[in-house]
mmJSON file of the N, C-alpha and C atoms, coordinates in Angstrom:
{"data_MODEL":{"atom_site":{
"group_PDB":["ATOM","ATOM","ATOM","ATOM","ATOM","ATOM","ATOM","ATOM","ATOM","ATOM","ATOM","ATOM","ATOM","ATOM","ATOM","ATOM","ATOM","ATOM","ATOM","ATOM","ATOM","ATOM","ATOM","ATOM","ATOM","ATOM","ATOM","ATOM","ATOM","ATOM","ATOM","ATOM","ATOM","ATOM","ATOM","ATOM","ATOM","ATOM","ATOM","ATOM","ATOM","ATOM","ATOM","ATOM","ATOM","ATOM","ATOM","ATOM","ATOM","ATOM","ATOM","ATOM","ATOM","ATOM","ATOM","ATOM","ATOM","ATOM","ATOM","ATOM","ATOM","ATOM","ATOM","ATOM","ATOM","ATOM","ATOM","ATOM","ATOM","ATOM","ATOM","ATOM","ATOM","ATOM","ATOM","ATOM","ATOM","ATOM","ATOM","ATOM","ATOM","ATOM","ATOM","ATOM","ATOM","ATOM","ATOM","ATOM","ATOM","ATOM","ATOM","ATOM","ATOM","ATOM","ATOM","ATOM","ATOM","ATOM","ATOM","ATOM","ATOM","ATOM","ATOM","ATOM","ATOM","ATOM","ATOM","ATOM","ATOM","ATOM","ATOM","ATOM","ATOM","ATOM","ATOM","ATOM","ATOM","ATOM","ATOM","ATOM","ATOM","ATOM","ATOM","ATOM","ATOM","ATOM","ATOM","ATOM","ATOM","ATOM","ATOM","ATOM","ATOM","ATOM","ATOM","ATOM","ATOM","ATOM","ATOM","ATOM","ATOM","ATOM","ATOM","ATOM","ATOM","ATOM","ATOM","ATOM","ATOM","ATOM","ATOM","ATOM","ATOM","ATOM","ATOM","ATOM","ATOM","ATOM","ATOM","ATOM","ATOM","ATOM","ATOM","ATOM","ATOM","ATOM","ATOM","ATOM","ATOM","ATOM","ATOM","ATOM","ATOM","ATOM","ATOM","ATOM","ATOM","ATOM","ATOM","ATOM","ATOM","ATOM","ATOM","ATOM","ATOM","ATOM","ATOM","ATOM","ATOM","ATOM","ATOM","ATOM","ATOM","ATOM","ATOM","ATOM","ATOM","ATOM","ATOM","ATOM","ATOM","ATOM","ATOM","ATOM","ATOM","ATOM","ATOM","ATOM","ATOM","ATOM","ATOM","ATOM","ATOM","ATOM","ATOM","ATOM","ATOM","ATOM","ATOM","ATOM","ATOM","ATOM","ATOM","ATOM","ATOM","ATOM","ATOM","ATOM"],
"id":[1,2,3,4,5,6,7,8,9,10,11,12,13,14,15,16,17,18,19,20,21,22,23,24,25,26,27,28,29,30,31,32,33,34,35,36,37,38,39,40,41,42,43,44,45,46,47,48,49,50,51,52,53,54,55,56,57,58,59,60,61,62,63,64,65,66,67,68,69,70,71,72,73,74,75,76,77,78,79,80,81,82,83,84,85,86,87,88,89,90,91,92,93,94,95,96,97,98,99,100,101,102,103,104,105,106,107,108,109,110,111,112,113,114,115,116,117,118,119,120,121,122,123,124,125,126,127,128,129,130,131,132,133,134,135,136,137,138,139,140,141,142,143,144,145,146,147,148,149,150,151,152,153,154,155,156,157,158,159,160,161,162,163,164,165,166,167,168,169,170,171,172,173,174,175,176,177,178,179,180,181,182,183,184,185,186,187,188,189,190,191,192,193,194,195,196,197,198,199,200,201,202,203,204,205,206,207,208,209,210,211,212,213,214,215,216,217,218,219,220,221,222,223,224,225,226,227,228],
"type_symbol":["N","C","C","N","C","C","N","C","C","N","C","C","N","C","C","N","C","C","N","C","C","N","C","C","N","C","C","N","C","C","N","C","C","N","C","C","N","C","C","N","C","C","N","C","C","N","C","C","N","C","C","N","C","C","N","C","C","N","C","C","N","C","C","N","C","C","N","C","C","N","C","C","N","C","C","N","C","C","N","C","C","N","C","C","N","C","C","N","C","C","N","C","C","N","C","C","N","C","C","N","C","C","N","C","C","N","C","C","N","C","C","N","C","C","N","C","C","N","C","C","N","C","C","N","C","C","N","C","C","N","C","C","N","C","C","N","C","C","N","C","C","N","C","C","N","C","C","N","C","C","N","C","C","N","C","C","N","C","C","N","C","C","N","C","C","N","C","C","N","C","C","N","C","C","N","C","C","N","C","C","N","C","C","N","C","C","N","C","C","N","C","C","N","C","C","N","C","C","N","C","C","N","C","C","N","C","C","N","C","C","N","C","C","N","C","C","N","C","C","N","C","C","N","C","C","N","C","C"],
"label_atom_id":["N","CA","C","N","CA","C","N","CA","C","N","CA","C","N","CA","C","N","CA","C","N","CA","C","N","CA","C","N","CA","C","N","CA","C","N","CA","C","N","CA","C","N","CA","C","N","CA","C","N","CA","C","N","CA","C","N","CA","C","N","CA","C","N","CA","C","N","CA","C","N","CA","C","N","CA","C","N","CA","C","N","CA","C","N","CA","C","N","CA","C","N","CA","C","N","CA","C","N","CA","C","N","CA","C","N","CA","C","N","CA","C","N","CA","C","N","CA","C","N","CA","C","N","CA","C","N","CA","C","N","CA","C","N","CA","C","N","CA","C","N","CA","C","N","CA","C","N","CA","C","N","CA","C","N","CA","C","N","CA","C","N","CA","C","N","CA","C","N","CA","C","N","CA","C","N","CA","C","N","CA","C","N","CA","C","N","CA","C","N","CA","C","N","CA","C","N","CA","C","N","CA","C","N","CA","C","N","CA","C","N","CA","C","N","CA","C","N","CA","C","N","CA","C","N","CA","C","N","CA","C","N","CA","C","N","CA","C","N","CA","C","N","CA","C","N","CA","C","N","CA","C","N","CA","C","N","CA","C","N","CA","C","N","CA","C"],
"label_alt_id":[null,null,null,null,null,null,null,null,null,null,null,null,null,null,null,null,null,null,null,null,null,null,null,null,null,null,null,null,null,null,null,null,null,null,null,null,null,null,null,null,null,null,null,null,null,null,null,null,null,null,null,null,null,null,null,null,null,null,null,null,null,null,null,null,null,null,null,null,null,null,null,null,null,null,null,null,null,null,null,null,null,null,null,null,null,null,null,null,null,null,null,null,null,null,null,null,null,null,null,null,null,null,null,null,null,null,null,null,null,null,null,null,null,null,null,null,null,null,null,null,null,null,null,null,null,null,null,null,null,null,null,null,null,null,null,null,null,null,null,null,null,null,null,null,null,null,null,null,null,null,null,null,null,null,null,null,null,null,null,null,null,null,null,null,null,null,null,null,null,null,null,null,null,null,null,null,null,null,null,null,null,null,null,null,null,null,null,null,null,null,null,null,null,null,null,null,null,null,null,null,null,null,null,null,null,null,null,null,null,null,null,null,null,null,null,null,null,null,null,null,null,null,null,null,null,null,null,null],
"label_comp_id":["UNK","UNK","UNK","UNK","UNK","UNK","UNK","UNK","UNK","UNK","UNK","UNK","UNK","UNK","UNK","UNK","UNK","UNK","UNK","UNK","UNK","UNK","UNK","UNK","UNK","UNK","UNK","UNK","UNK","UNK","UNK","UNK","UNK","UNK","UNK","UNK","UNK","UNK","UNK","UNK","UNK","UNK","UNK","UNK","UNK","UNK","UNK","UNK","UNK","UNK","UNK","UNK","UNK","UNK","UNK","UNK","UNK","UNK","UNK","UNK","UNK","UNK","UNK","UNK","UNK","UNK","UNK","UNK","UNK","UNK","UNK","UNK","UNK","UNK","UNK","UNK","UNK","UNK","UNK","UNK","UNK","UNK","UNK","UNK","UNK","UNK","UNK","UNK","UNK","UNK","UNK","UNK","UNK","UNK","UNK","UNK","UNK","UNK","UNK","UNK","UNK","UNK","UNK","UNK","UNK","UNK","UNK","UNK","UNK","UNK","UNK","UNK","UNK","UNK","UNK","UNK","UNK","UNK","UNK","UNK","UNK","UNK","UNK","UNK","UNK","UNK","UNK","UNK","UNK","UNK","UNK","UNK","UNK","UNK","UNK","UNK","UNK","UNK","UNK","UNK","UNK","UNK","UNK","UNK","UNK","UNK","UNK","UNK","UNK","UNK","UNK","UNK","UNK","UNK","UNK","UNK","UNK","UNK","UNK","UNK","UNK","UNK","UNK","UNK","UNK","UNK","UNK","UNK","UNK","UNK","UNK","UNK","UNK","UNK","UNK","UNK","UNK","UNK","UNK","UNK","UNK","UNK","UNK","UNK","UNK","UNK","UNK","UNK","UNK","UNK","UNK","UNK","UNK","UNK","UNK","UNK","UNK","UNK","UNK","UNK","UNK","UNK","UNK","UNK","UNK","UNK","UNK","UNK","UNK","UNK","UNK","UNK","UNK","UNK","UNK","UNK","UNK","UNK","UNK","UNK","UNK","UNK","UNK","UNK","UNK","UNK","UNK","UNK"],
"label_asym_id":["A","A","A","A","A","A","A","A","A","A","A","A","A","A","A","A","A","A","A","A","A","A","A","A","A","A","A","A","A","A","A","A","A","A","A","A","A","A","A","A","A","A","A","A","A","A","A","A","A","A","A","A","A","A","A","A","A","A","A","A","A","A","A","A","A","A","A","A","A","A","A","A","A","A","A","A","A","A","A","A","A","A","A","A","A","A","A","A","A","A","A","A","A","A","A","A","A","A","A","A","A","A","A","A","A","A","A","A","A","A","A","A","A","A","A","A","A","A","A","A","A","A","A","A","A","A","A","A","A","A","A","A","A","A","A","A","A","A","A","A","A","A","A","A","A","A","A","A","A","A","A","A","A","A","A","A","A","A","A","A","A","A","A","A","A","A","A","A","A","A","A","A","A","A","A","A","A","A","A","A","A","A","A","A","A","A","A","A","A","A","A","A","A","A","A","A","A","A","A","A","A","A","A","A","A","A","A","A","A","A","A","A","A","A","A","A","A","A","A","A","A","A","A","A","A","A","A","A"],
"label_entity_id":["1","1","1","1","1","1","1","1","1","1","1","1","1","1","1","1","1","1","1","1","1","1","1","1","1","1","1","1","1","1","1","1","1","1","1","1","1","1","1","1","1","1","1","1","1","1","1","1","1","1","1","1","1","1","1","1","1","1","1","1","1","1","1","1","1","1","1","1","1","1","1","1","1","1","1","1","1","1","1","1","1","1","1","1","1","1","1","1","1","1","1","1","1","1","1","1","1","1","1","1","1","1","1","1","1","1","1","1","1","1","1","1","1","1","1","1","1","1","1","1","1","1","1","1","1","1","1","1","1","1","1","1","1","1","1","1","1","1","1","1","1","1","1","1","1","1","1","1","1","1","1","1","1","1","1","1","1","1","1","1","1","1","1","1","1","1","1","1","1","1","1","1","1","1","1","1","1","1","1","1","1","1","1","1","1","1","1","1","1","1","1","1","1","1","1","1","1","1","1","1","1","1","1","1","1","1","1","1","1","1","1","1","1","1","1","1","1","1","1","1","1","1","1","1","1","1","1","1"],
"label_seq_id":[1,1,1,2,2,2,3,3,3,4,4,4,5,5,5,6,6,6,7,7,7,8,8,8,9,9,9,10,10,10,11,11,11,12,12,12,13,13,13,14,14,14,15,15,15,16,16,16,17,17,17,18,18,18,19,19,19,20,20,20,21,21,21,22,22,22,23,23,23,24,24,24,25,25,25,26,26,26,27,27,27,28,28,28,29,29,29,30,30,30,31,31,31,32,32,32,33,33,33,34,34,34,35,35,35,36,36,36,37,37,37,38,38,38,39,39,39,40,40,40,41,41,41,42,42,42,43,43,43,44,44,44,45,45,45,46,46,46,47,47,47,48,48,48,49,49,49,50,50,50,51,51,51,52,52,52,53,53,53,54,54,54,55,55,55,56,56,56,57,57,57,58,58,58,59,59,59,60,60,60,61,61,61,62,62,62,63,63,63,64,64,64,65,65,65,66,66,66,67,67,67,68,68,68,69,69,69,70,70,70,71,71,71,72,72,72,73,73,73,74,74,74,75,75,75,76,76,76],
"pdbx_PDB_ins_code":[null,null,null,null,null,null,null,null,null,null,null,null,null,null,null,null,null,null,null,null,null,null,null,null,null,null,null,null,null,null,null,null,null,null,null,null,null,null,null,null,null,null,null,null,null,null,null,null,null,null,null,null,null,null,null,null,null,null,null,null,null,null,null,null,null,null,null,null,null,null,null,null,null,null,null,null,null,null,null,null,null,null,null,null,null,null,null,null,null,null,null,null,null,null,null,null,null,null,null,null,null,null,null,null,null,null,null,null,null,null,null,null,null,null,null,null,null,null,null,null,null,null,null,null,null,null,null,null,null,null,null,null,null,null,null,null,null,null,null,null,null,null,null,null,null,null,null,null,null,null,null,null,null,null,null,null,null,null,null,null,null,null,null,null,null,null,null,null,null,null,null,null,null,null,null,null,null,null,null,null,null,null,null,null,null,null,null,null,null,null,null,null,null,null,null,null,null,null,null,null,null,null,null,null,null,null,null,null,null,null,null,null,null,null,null,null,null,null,null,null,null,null,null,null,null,null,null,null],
"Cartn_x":[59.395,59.355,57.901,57.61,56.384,56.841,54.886,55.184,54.294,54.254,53.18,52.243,51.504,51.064,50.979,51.387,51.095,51.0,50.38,49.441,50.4,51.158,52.077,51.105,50.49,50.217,50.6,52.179,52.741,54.588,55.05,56.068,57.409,57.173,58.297,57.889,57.021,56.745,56.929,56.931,57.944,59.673,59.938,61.236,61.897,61.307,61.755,61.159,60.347,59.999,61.461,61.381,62.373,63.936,63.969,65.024,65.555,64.716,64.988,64.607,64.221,64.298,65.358,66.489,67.817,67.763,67.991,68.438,67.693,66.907,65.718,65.309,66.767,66.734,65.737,64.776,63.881,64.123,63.099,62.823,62.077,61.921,60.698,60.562,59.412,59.412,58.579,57.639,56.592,56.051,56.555,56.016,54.972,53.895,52.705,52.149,51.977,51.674,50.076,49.942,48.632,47.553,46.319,45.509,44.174,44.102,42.645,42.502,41.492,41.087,40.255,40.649,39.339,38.368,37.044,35.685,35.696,36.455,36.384,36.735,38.163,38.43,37.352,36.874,35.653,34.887,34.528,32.887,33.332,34.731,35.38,35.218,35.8,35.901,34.136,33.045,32.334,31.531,31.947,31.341,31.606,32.953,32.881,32.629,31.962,31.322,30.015,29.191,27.798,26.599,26.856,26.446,24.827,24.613,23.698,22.463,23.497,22.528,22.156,22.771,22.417,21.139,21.425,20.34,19.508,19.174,18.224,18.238,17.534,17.277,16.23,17.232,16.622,15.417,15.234,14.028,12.8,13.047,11.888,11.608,12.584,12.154,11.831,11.943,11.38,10.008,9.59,8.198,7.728,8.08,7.258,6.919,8.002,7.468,6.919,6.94,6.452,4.565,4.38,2.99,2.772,1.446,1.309,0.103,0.468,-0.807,-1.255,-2.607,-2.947,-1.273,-1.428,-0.353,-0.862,-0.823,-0.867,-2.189,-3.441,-4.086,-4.788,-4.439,-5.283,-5.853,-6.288,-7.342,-8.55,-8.668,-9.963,-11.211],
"Cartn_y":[-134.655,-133.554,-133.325,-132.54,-133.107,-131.914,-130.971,-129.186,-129.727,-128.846,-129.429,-127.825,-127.787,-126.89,-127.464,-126.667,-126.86,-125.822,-126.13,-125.142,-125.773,-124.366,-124.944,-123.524,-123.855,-123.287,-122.295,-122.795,-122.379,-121.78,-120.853,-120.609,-121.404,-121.787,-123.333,-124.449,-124.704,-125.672,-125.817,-123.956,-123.605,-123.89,-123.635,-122.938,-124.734,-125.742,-126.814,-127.724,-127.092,-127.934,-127.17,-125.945,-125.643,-125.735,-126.148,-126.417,-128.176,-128.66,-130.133,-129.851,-129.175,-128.956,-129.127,-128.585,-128.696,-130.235,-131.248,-132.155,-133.549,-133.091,-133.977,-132.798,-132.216,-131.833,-130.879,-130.255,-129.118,-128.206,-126.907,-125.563,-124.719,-123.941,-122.705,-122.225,-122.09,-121.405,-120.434,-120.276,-119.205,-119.346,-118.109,-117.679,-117.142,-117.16,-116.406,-116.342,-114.781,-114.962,-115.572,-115.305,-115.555,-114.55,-115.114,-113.82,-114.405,-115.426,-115.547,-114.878,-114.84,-113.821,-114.33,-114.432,-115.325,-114.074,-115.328,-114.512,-114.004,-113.801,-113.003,-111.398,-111.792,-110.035,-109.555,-110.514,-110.085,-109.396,-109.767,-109.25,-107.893,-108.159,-106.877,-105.863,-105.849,-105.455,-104.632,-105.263,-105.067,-104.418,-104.709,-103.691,-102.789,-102.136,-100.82,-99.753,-100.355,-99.407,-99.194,-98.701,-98.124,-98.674,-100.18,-101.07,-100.698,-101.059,-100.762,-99.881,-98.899,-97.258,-97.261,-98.182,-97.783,-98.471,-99.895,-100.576,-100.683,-100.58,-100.077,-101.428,-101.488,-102.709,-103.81,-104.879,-106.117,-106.793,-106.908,-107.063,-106.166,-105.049,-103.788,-104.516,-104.38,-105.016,-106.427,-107.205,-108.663,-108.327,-107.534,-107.05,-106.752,-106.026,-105.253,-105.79,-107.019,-107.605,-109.16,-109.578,-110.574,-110.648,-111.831,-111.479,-112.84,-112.339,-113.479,-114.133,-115.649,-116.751,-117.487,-118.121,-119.005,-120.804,-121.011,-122.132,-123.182,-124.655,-125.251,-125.875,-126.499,-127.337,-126.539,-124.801,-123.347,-122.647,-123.119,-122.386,-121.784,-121.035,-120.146,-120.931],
"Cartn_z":[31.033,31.97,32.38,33.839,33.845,34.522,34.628,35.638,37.023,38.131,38.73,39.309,39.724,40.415,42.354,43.176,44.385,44.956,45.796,46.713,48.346,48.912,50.206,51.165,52.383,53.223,53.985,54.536,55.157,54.905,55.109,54.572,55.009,55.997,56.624,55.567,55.364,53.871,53.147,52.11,51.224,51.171,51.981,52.19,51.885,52.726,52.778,51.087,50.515,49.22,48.47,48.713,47.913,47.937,48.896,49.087,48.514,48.469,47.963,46.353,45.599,44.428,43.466,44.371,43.387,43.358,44.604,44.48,43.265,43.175,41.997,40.932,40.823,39.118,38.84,40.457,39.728,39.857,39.436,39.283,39.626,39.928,40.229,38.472,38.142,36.836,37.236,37.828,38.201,39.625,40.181,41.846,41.864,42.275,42.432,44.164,44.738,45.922,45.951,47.256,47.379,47.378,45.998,45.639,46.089,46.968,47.839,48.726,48.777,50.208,51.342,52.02,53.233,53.249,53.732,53.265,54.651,55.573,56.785,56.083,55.643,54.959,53.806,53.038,51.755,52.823,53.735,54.484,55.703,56.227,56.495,56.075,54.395,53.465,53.434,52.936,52.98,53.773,54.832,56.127,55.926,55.697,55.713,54.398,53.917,52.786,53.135,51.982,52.558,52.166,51.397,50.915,51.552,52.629,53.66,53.51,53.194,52.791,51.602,50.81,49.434,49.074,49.157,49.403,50.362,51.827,52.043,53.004,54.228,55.044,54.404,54.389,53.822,54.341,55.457,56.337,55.797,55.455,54.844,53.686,52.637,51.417,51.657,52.209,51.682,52.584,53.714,54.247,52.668,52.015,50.785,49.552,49.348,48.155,48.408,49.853,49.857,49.72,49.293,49.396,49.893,50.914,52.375,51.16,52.048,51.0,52.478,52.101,52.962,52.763,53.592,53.919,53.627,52.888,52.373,53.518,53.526,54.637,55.293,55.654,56.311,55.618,54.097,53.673,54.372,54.108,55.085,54.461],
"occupancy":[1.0,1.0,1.0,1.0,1.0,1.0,1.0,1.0,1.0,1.0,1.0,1.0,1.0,1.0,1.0,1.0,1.0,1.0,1.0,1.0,1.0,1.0,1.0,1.0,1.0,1.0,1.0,1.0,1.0,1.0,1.0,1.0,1.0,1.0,1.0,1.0,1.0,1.0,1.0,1.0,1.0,1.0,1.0,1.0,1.0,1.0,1.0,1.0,1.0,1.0,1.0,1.0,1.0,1.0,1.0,1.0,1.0,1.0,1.0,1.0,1.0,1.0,1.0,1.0,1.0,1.0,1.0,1.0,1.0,1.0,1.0,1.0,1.0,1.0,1.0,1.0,1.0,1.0,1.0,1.0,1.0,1.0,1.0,1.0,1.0,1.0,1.0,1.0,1.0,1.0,1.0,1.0,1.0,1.0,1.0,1.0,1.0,1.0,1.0,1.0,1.0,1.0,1.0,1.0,1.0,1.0,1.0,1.0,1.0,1.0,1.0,1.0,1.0,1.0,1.0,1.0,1.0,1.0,1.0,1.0,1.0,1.0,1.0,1.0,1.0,1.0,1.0,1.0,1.0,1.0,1.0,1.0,1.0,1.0,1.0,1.0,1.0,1.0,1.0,1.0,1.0,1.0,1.0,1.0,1.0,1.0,1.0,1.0,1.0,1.0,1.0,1.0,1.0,1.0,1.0,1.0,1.0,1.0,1.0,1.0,1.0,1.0,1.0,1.0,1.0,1.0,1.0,1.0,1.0,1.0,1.0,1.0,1.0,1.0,1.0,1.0,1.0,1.0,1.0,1.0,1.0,1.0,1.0,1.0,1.0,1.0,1.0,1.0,1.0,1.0,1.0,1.0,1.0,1.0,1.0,1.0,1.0,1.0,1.0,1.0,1.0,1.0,1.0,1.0,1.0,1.0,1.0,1.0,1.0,1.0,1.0,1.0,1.0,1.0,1.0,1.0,1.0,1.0,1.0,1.0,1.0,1.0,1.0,1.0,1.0,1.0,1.0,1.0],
"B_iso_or_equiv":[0.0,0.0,0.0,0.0,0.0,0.0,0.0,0.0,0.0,0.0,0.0,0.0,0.0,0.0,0.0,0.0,0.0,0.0,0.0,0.0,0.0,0.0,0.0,0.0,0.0,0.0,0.0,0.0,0.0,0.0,0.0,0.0,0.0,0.0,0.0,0.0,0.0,0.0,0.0,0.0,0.0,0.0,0.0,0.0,0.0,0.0,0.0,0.0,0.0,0.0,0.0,0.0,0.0,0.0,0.0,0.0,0.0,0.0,0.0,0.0,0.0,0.0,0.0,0.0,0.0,0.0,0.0,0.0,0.0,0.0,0.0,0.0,0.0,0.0,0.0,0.0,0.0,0.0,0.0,0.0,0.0,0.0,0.0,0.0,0.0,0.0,0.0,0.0,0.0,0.0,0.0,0.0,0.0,0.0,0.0,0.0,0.0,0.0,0.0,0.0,0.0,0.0,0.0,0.0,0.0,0.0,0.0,0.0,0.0,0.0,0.0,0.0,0.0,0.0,0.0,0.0,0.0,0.0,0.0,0.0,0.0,0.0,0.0,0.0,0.0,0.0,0.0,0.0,0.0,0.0,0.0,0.0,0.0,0.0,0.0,0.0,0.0,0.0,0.0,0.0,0.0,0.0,0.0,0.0,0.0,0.0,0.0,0.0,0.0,0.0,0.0,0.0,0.0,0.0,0.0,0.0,0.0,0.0,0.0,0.0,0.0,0.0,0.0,0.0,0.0,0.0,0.0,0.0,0.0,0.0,0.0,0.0,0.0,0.0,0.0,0.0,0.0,0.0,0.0,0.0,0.0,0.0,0.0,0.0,0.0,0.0,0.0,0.0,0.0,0.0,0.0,0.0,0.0,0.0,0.0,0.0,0.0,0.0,0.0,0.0,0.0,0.0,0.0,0.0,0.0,0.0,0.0,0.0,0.0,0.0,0.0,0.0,0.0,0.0,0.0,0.0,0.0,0.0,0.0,0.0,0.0,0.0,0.0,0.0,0.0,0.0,0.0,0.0],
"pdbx_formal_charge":[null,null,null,null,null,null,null,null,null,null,null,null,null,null,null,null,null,null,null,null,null,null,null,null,null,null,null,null,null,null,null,null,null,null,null,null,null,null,null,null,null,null,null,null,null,null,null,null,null,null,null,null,null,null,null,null,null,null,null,null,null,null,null,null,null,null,null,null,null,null,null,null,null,null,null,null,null,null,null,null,null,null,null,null,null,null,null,null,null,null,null,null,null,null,null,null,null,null,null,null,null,null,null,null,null,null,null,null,null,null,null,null,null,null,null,null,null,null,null,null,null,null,null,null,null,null,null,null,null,null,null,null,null,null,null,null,null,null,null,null,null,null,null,null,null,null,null,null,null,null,null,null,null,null,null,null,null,null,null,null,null,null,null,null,null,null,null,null,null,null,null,null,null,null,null,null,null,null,null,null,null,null,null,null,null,null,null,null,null,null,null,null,null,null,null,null,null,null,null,null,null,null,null,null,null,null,null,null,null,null,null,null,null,null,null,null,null,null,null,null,null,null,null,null,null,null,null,null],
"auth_seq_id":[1,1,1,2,2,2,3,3,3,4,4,4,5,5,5,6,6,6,7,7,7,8,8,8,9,9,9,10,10,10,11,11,11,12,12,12,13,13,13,14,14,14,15,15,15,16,16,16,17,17,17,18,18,18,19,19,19,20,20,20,21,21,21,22,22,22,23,23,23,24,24,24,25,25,25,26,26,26,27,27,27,28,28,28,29,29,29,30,30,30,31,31,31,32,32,32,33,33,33,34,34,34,35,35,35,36,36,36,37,37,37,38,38,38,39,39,39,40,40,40,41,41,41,42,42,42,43,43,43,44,44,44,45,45,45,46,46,46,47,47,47,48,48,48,49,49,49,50,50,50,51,51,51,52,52,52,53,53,53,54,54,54,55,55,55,56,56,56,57,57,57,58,58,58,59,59,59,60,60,60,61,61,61,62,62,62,63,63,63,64,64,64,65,65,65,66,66,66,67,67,67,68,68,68,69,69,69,70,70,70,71,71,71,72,72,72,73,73,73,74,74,74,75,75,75,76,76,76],
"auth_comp_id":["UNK","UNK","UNK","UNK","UNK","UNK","UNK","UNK","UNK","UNK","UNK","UNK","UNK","UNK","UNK","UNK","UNK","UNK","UNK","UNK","UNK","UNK","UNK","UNK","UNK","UNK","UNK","UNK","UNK","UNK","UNK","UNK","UNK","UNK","UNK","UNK","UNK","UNK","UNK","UNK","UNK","UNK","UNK","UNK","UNK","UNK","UNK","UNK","UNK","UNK","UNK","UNK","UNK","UNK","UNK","UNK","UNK","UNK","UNK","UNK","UNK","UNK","UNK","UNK","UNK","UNK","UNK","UNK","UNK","UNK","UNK","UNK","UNK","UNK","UNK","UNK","UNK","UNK","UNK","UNK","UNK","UNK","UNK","UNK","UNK","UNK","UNK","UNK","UNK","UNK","UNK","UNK","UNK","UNK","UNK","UNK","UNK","UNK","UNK","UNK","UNK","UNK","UNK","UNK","UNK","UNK","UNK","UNK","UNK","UNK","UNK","UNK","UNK","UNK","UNK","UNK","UNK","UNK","UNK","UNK","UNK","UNK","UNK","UNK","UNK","UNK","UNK","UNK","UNK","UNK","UNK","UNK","UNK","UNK","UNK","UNK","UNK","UNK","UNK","UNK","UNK","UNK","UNK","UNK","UNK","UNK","UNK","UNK","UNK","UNK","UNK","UNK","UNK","UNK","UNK","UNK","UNK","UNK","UNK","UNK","UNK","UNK","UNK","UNK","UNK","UNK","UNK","UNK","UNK","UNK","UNK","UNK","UNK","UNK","UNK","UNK","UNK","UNK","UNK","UNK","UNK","UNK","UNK","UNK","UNK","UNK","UNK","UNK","UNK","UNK","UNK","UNK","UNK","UNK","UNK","UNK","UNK","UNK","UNK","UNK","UNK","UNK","UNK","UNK","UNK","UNK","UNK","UNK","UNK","UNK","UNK","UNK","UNK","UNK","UNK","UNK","UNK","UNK","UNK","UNK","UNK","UNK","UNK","UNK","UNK","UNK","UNK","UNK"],
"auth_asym_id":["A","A","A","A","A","A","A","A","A","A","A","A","A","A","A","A","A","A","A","A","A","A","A","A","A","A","A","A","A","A","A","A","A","A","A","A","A","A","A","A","A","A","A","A","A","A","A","A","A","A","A","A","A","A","A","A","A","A","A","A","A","A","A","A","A","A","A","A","A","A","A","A","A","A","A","A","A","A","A","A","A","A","A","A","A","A","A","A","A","A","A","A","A","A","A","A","A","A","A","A","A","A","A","A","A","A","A","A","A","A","A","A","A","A","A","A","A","A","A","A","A","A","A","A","A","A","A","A","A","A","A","A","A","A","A","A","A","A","A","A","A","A","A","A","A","A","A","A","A","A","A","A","A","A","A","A","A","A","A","A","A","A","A","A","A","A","A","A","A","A","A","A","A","A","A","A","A","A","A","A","A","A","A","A","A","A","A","A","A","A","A","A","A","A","A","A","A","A","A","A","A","A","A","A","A","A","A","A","A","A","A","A","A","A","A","A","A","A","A","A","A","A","A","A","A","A","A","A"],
"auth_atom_id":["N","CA","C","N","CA","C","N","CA","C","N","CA","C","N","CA","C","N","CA","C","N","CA","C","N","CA","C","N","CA","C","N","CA","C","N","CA","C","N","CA","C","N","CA","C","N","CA","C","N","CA","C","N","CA","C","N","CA","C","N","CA","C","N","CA","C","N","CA","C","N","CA","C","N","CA","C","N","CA","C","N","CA","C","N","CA","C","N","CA","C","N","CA","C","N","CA","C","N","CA","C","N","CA","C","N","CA","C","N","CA","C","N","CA","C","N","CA","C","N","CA","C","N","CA","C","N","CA","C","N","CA","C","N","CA","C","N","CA","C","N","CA","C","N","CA","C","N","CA","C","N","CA","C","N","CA","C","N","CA","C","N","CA","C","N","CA","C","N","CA","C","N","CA","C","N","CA","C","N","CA","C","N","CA","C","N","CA","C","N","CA","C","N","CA","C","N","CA","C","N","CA","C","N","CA","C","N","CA","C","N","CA","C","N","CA","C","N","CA","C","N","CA","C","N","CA","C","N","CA","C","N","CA","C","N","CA","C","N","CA","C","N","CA","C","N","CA","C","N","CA","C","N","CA","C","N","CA","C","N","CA","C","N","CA","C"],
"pdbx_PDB_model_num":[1,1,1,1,1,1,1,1,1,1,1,1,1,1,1,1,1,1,1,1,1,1,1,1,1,1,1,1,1,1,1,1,1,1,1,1,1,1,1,1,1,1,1,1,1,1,1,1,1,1,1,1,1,1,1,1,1,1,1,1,1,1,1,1,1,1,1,1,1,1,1,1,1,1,1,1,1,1,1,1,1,1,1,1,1,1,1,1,1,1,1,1,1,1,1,1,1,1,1,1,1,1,1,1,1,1,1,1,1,1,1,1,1,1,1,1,1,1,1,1,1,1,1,1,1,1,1,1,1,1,1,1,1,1,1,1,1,1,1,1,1,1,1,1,1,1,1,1,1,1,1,1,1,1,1,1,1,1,1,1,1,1,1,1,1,1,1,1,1,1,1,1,1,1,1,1,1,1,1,1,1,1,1,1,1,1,1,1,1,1,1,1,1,1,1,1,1,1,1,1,1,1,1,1,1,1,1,1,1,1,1,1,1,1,1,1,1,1,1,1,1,1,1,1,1,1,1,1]
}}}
């Protein structure tokens, strides 16, 4: 006996894996939806909190802790 894990995209995909299951003797033992999240909704997500305010504009801080050097060859 052998388990498998698969990953089906689309729910017409499903419907048709599962359906040929009976005929080659298989099973569903465990359904799990889908718990990824596209990084479109993560950053959605993210927008609307206050992330922003809390921390403070990123452009300011990397102005503040960078520290300027002569560039490799422009020594003064």
């Amino acid at each position: 006996m052998s388990q498998l894990l698969i990953e089906i995209d689309s729910p017409e995909d499903e419907a048709i894996l599962l359906s040929l299951l009976p005929k080659l003797n298989g099973r569903v033992l465990e359904k799990k939806g889908s718990t990824r999240r596209s990084l479109k909704d993560a950053l959605d997500d993210l927008a609307k909190t206050d992330i922003a305010e809390k921390y403070g504009d990123p452009s300011e801080w990397q102005r503040e802790i960078r520290e300027d050097r002569p560039l490799p060859g422009r020594e003064k």
